[in-house]
Structure formats: C-alpha cells, structure tokens
C-alpha positions in Angstrom: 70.3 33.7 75.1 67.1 34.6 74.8 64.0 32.3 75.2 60.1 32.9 74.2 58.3 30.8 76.9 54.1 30.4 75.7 52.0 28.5 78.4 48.2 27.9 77.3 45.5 27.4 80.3 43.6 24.7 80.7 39.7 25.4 80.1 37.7 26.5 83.2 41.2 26.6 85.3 40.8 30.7 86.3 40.4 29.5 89.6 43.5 27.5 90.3 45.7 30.2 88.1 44.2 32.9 90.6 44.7 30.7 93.9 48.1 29.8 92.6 48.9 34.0 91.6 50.5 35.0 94.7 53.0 31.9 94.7 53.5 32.8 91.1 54.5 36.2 91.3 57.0 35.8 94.5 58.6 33.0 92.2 58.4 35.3 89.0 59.8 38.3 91.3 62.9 36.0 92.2 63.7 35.7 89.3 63.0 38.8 87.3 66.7 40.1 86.1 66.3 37.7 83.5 63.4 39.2 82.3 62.8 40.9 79.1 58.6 41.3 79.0 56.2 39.0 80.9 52.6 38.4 81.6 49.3 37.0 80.8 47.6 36.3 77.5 44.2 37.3 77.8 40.9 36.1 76.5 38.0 37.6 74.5 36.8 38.7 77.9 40.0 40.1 78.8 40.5 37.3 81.9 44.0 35.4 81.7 44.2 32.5 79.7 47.4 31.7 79.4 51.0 33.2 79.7 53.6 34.6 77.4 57.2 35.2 78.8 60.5 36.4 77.3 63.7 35.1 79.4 67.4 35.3 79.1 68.6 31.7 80.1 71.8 30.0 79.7 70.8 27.6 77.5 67.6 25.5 76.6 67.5 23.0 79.4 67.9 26.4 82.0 64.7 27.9 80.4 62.7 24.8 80.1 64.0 24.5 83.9 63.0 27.8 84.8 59.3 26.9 83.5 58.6 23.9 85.0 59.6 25.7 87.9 56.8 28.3 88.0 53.8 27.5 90.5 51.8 27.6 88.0 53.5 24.3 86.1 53.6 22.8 89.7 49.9 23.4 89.9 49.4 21.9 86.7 47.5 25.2 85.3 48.8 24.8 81.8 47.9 22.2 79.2 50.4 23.6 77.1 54.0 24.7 77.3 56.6 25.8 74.9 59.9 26.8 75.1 61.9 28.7 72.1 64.9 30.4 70.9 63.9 34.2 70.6 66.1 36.6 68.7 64.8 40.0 69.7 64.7 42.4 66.7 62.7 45.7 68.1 63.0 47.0 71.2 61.2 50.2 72.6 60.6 51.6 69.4 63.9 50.8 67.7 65.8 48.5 66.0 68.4 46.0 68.2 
C-alpha cells in the first residue's frame, strides 16, 4: 500500500536539517525499494523546508514507523508530520 508521508520544518531549523542530512540520506538509502518519489519541499528561496515522501508500506503503523524512524524525526527537525493513504493515479506521463 502506498503512503503520502508530508513533514513541515520547523522555522530557522536549516541548520539542524543540514547537520542531520548525511544521517538522513544513509537511512533514506536503506530503505529506498520502497520508494516511489522522495525529497525536499522547498521555500520561496528555493532552501528545504520541509519533506514530501511517497512509500510503499505494509500497512499504516509500518509507514508511520518508517517516519519516526528517519534522523530527521529523531532530531526533532519537523514540527509537523503526516502520514496518508495514497492511491497513485499518473505515473511517468500515463495513466496507472
């Protein structure tokens, strides 16, 4: 099943999201069969402000598991996080 993950920044955290990145990315890269698009949301400015990730997970507890698992959750980066069902209805230019 397919999960929409959205993590908001706190304000004035670039810092600790950037001293926390290369943690981030080694957990991220452990993890990335599961992936269907991930990255950053970006500001006005066009620094990260946030995150936005797209995960195939066994069920809803597995995804919200999988988020709180991130450095960046550990670090407590984000004031925000949600987890939701996503049903995937484009892909690549084409319908799924």
């Amino acid at each position: 099943m397919l999960f929409a993950i959205t993590c908001t920044d706190k304000p004035n955290s670039l810092e600790l999201r950037m001293a926390t990145r290369p943690t981030h990315l080694e957990y991220l890269k452990s993890k990335m069969a599961n992936f269907v698009v991930v990255g950053p949301v970006l500001d006005a400015e066009g620094k990260p402000c946030g995150s936005l990730l797209v995960v195939e997970a066994e069920d809803q507890a597995a995804a919200e598991a999988f988020a709180a698992g991130d450095p960046y959750a550990k670090a407590g980066l984000f004031e925000t996080v949600q987890v939701r069902p996503f049903r995937m209805v484009f892909k690549d230019g084409a319908m799924v």
